[in-house]
KEVEX-255079 format. One line per 5 residues: number of its first residue (from 1); their letters; for each residue x, y, z of C-alpha. Coordinates in pm, whole numbers, plus 32768, in hexadecimal, padded with zeros to 4 digits. Each point is the difference from the previous one (the first is absolute). Example, Ala and Ser with C-alpha at 12.3 -4.5 7.8 and 13.67 -1.06 7.14 Angstrom:
! residues 2
1 = AS = 84CE:7E3E:830C  8089:8158:7FBE
END
This chain:
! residues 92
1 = XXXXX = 9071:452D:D231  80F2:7F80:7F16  8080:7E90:8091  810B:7F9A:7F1D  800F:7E92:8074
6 = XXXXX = 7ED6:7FAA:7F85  804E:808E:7E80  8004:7F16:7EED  809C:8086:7EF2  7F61:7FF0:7EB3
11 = XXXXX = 8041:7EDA:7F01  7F86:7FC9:7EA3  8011:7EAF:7F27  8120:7FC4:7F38  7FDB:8047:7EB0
16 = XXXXX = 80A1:7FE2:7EA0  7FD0:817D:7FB6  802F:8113:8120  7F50:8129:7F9A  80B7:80D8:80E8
21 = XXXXX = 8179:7FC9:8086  7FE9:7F47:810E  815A:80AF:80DF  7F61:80D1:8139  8037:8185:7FF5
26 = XXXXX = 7FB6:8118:80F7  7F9E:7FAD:8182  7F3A:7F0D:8097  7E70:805A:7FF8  7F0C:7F50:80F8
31 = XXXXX = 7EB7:7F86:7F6C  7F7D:7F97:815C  7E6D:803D:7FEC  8057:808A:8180  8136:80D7:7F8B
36 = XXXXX = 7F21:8128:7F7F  7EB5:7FB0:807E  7F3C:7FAA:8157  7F58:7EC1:7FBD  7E99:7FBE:80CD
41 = XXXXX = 7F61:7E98:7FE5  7E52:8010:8019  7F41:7ED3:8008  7E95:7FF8:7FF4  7F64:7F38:810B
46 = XXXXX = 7F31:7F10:7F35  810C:7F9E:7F31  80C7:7F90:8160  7ECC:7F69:805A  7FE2:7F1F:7EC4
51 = XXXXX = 815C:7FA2:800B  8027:7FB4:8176  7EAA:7F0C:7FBF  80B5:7F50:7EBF  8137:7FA9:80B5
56 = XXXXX = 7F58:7F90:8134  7F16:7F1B:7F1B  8119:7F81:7F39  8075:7EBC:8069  8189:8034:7F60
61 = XXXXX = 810F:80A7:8101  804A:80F1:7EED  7F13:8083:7ED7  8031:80CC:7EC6  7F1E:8151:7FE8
66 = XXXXX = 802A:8146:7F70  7FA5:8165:80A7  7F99:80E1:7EF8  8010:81A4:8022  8070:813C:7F7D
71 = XXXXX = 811A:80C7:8042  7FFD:816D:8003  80D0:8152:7FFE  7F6A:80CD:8142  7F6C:8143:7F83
76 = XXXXX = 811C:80EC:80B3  8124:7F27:7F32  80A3:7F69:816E  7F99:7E95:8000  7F42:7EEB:7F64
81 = XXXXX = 7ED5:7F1B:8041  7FD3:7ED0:7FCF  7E69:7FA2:803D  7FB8:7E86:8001  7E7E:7FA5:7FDD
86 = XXXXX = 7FDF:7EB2:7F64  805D:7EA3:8055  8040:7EE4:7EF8  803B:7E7D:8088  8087:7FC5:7EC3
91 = XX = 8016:7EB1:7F5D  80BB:7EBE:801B
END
């Protein structure tokens, strides 16, 4: 599922000393985590839960939190995983 509109291409800070030369060479290569892969999204219930109960308790329109997981490689090679089981409200 390669969508090219929605590419960014990469950029690195300027720099005094380029440690490579910076003119492009060969084709274009997509680095889209979707080009090669089939991404799948699993959220544990309680985490949901937690997070639905923060933002309903929060008297802001908008709050900062993060959702923590892990992502991983699916035993036959085809897609990815990305597991998220904990909730953090964060700080101000």
């Amino acid at each position: 599922r390669f969508v090219p509109k929605r590419m960014v291409p990469f950029s690195f800070p300027l720099s005094k000393c380029a440690l490579w030369d910076p003119v492009p060479m060969g084709d274009v290569v997509g680095a889209h985590i979707t080009y090669y892969r089939n991404p799948r999204l699993s959220l544990v219930e309680k985490t949901l839960r937690l997070a639905y109960r923060h933002a309903k308790q929060n008297e802001k329109k908008s709050f900062s939190c993060f959702l923590l997981g892990t992502l991983a490689v699916d035993e036959d090679g085809e897609g990815i995983t990305l597991t998220i089981d904990r909730f953090d409200p964060g700080r101000e």
